[in-house]
N, C-alpha and C positions, 0 to 999 in steps of 0.2 A: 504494500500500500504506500502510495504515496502523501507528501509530508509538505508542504510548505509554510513555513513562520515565517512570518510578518513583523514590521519595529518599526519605530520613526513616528507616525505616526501624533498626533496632537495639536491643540491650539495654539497658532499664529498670527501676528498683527500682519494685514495688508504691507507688502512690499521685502516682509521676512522669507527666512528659507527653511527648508527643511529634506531632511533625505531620509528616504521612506528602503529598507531591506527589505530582500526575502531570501530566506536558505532552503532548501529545496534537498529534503533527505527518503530513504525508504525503496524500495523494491522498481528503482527506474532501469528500463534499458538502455533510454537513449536520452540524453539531456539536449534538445532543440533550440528551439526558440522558446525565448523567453517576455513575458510583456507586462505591464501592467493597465489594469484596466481602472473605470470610477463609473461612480452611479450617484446622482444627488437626487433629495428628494422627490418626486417626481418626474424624474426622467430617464431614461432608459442608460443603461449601462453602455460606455463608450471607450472605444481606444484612446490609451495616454501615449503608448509609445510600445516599441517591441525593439527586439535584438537578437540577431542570430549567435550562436556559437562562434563565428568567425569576425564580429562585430558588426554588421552592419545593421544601421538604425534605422526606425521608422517612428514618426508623431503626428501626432493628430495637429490638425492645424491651430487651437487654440494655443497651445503648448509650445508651440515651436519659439525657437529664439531663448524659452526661460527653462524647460526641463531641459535633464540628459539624464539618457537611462544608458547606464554599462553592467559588466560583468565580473564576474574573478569566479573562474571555470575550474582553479584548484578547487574552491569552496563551494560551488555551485550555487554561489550568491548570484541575484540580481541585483540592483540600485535604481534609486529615481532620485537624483539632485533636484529638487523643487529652489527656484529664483524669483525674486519680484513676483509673490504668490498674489492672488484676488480675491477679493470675495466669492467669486465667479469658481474659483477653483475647490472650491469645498464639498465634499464627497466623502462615501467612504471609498477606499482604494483601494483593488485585488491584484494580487499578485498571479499571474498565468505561465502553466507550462506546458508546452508543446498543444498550444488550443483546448487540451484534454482535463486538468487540473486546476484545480484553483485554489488560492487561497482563502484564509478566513472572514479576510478583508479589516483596513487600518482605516479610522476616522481620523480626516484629516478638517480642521476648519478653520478658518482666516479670517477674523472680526479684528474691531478694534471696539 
């Protein structure tokens, strides 16, 4: 069975930062791609960004310019550097692996 934990996670004032993990342990074949996802009240669950095992990145347009999502494939960690956060950014956050897995999800929100 697979395992992903989640951290980072918490309240933020508008224009702070935060970096959101995931470790990803348990009965995996193959470690892919890796992504995280959000969902805020009311709205359907959206890509934040992804990454392959050989680095290549993808982000949803809101994001772009302020996240970066990387890796450390010894640890089979994920990362999200969250930058100049918004109000707008607040969700709870999942952690994804290979489209099939998921994490528990990390509430993240950004008030002042």
């Amino acid at each position: 069975q697979v395992q992903l934990v989640e951290s980072g996670g918490g309240l933020v004032q508008p224009g702070g930062s935060l970096r959101l993990s995931c470790a990803a342990s348990g009965s995996i074949s193959r470690i892919g791609t890796m992504g995280w996802y959000r969902q805020a009240p009311g709205k359907q669950r959206e890509l934040v960004a992804t990454i392959t095992r050989g680095d290549t990145t993808t982000y949803g347009y809101s994001v772009k310019g302020r996240f970066t999502i990387s890796r450390d494939n010894a640890k089979n960690t994920v990362y999200l550097q969250m930058n100049s956060l918004k109000p707008e950014d607040t969700a709870v956050y999942y952690c994804n692996l290979n489209l099939n897995y998921w994490g528990q999800g990390t509430q993240v929100t950004v008030s002042s």
